[in-house]
C-alpha positions as CSV (number, residue, x, y, z in Angstrom):
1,X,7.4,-0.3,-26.2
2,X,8.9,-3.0,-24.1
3,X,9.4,-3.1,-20.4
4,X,12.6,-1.4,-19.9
5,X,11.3,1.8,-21.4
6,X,7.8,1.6,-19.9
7,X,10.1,2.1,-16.4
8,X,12.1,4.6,-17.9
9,X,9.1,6.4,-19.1
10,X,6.1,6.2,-17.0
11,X,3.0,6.2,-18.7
12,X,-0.9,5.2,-17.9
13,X,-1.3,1.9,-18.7
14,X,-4.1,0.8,-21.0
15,X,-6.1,-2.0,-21.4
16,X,-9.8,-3.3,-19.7
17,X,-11.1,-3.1,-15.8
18,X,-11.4,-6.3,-15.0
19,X,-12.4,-5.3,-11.2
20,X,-12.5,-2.5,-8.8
21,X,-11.5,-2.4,-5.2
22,X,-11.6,-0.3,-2.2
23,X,-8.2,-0.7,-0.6
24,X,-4.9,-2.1,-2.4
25,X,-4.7,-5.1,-0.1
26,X,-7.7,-6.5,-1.8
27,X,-6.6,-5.7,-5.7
28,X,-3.5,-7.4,-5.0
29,X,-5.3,-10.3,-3.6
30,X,-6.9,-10.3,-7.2
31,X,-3.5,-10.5,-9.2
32,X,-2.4,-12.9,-6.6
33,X,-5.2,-14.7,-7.5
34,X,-4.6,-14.1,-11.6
35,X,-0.6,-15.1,-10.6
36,X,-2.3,-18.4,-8.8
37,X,-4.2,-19.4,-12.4
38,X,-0.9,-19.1,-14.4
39,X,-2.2,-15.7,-16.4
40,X,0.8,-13.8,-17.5
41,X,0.6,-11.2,-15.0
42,X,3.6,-8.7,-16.8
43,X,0.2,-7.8,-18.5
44,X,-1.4,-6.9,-15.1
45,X,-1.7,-3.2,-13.8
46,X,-3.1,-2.0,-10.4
47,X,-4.4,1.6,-10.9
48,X,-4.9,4.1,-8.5
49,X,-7.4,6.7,-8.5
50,X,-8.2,10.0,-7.0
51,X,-5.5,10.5,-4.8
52,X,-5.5,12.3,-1.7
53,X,-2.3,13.4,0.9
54,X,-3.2,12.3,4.3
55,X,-1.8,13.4,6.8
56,X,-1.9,11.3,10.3
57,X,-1.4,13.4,13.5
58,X,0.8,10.9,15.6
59,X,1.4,12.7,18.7
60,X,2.4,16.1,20.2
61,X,5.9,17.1,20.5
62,X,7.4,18.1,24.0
63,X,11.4,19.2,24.5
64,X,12.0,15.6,26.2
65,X,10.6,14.0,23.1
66,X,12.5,16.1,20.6
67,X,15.9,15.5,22.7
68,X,15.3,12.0,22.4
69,X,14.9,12.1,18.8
70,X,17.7,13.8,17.9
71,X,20.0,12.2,20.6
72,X,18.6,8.8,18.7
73,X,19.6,10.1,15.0
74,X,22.6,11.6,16.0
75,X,23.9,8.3,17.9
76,X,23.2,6.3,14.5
77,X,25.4,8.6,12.6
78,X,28.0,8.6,15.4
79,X,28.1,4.9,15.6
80,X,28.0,4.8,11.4
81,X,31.3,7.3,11.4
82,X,33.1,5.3,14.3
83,X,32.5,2.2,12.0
84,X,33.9,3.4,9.2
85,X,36.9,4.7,11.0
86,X,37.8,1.3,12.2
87,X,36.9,-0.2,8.6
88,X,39.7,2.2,7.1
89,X,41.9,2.7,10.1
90,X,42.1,-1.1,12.2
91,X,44.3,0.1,14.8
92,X,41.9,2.3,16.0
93,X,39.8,0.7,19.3
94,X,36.0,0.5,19.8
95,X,36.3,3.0,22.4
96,X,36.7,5.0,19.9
97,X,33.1,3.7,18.3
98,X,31.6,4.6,22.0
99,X,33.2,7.9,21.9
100,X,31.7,8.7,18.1
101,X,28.4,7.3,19.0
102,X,28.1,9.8,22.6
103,X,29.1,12.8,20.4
104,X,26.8,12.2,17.7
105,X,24.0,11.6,20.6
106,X,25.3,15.0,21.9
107,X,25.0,16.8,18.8
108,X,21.8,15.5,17.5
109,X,20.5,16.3,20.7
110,X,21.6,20.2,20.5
111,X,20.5,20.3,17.0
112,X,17.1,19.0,17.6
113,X,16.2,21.6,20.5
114,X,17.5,24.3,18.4
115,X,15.3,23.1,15.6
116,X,11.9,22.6,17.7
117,X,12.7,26.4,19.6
118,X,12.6,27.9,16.0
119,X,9.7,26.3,14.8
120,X,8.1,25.3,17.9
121,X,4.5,27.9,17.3
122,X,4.6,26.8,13.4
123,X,4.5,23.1,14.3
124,X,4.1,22.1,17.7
125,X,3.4,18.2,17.0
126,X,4.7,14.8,14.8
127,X,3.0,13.7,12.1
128,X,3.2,10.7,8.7
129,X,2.5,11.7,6.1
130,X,0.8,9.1,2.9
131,X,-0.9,8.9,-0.1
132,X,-3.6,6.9,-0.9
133,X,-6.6,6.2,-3.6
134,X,-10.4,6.2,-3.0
135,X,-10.2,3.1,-5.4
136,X,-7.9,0.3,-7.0
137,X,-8.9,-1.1,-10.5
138,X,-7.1,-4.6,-12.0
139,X,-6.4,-3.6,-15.2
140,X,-5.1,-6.4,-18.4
141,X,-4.5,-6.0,-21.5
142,X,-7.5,-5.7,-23.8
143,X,-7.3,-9.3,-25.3
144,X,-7.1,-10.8,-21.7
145,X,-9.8,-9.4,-19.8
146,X,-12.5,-11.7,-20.4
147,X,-9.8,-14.6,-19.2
148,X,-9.3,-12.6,-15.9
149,X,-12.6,-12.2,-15.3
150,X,-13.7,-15.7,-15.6
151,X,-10.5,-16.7,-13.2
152,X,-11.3,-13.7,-10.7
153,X,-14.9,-15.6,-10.5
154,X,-14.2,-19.0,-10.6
155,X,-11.1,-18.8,-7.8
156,X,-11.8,-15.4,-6.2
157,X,-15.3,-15.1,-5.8
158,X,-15.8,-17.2,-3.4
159,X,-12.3,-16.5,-1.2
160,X,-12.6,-12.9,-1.9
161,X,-16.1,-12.9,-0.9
162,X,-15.3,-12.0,3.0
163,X,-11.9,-10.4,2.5
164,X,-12.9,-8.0,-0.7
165,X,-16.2,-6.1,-0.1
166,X,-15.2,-3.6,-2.6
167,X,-15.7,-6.3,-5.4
168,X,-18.9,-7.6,-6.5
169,X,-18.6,-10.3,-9.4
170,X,-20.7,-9.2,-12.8
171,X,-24.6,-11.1,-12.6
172,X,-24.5,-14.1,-14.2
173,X,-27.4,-13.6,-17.5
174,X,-30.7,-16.3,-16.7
175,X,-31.2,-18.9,-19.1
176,X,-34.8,-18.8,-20.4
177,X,-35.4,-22.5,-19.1
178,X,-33.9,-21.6,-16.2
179,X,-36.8,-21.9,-13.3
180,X,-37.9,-18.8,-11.3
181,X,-35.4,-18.2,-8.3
182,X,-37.1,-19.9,-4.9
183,X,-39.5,-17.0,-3.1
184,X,-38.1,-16.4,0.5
185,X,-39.0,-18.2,3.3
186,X,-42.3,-16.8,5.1
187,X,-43.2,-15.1,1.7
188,X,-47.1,-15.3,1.4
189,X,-47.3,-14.2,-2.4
190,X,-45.1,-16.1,-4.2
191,X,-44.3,-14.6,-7.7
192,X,-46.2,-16.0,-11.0
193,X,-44.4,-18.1,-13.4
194,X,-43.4,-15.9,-16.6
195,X,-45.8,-16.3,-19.2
């Protein structure tokens, strides 16, 4: 399926984690990272899962705040009409604009204490709201991912270290010949060679 109908039909993309992250600031650090190396980041997904609607209380609504609101979005589509007036019709003057945008203010106004008296015991404050993920996975095609890992190490380990706690690198595997790692300082009982 090529790109143009993987927009027109959305579908879960497939392919190998290559890491997993806490926020989406941090996995996008990762493909900007991949993007940095040259990887051929059309096969790069960011996954989201376990979505939750939040719902940020922002403050609580009062008449003067709800008259300035309206009075605000009714003056943006008084000055928007006045504008296109003028656009279509050049003889017309800008007092005219002025005239559209106090009307609009007056009318947005009206409609917006009308709105808050109906409904003012059902919802009595302002609100945003979002959805987010617990957690954001880089995802690459299958053939890739050992690739993307490797660059995610080599050039994001170490800058992602600080900005990306979500993201711990795989353990590298000990080498055999490798010596023991170096007891910690003050350590009284060092550990005994392997046999």
């Amino acid at each position: 399926m090529n790109g143009r109908n993987r927009l027109l039909f959305p579908t879960l993309p497939r392919g190998e984690i290559v890491a997993t992250f806490e926020t989406y600031p941090e996995a996008q650090q990762a493909v900007d990272v991949l993007a940095r190396a040259d990887f051929p980041v059309d096969k790069v997904s960011i996954l989201g899962s376990d979505l939750k609607s939040v719902e940020r209380v922002t403050g609580k609504l009062t008449w003067g705040r709800v008259a300035l609101a309206g009075a605000a979005s009714g003056a943006w589509l008084g000055i928007f009409f006045g504008l296109l007036l003028i656009v279509f019709s050049p003889t017309v003057s800008l007092a005219f604009v002025l005239a559209a945008l106090l009307m609009g203010a007056g009318f947005g106004m009206l409609f917006g204490l009308v709105s808050y008296a109906i409904n003012r015991r059902r919802r009595d404050y302002t609100s945003v709201m979002q959805v987010i993920a617990t957690s954001y996975s880089v995802l690459v095609d299958s053939e890739l991912g050992n690739r993307a890992r490797n660059l995610l190490e080599s050039g994001g380990a170490a800058e992602h270290a600080a900005t990306a706690p979500g993201w711990t690198p795989p353990a590298q595997p000990q080498h055999p010949s490798d010596p023991p790692p170096a007891p910690p300082a003050g350590d009284d009982n060092p550990p005994a060679p392997p046999a």
